[in-house]
N, C-alpha and C positions, 0 to 999 in steps of 0.2 A: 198788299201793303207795299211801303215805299222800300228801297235798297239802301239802307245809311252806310256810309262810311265812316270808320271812328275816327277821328282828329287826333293826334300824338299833342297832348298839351305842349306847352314852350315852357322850358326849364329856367325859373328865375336866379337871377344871380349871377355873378360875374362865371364867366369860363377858365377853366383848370390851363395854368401858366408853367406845371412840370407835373414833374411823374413823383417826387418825393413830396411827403405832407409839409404840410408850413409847421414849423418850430417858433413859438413866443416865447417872451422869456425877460423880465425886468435887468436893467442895469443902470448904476447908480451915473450922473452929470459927469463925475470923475474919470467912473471905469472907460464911459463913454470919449472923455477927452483923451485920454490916454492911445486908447484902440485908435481913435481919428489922427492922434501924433503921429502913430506908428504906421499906417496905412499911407500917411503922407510923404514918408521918408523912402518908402517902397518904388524901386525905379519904374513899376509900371500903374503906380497909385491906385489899388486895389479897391472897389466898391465897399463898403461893411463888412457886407454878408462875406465878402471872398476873403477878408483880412481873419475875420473872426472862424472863417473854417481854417484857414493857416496856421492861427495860433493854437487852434483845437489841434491840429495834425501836427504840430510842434509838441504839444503838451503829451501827447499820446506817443512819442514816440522815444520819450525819454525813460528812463529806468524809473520806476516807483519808489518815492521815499518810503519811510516807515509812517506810523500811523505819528501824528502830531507835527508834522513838521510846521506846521503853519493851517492857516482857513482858506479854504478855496480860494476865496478873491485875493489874499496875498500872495498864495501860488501863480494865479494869474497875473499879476502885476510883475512879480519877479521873472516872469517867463516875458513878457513884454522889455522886459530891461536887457533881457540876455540876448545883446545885440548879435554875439558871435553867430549863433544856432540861427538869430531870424534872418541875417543877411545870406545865408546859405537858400533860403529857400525863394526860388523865382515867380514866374509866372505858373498859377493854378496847380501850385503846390510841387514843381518841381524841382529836382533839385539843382 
């Protein structure tokens, strides 16, 4: 009989761009204008994705209100306002 060798198929689909999973996630024209204002005031005019892990690493590193302070997205918008705390933070999060 003949000798085959097996063929490894070709993997469809685009190739892996990092090592962490990709995160979706809806955001309103507004929230979206807002984040674009602020990314643009940033002396080194941060991508999206790099403004929005900023404001995450701002948000997280403040002390916890109590429960009701407000709804997430006006947490977020008031944390976008609190110029003091964002202009502290540089390039990829340092300080």
């Amino acid at each position: 009989m003949f000798n085959k060798k097996a063929i490894p198929k070709k993997r469809s689909g685009r190739l892996a761009t990092g090592k962490d999973p990709s995160r979706t996630f809806r955001l309103s024209d507004e929230f979206m204008a807002n984040l674009d204002g602020w990314a643009a005031q940033q002396p080194d005019k941060p991508s999206r994705s790099e403004a929005i892990r900023r404001l995450v690493e701002i948000g997280l590193s403040k002390p916890q209100r109590p429960q009701g302070a407000g709804s997430g997205p006006e947490k977020a918008l008031r944390a976008m306002d609190d110029t003091e705390d964002l202009q502290k933070i540089g390039p990829k999060g340092k300080k």
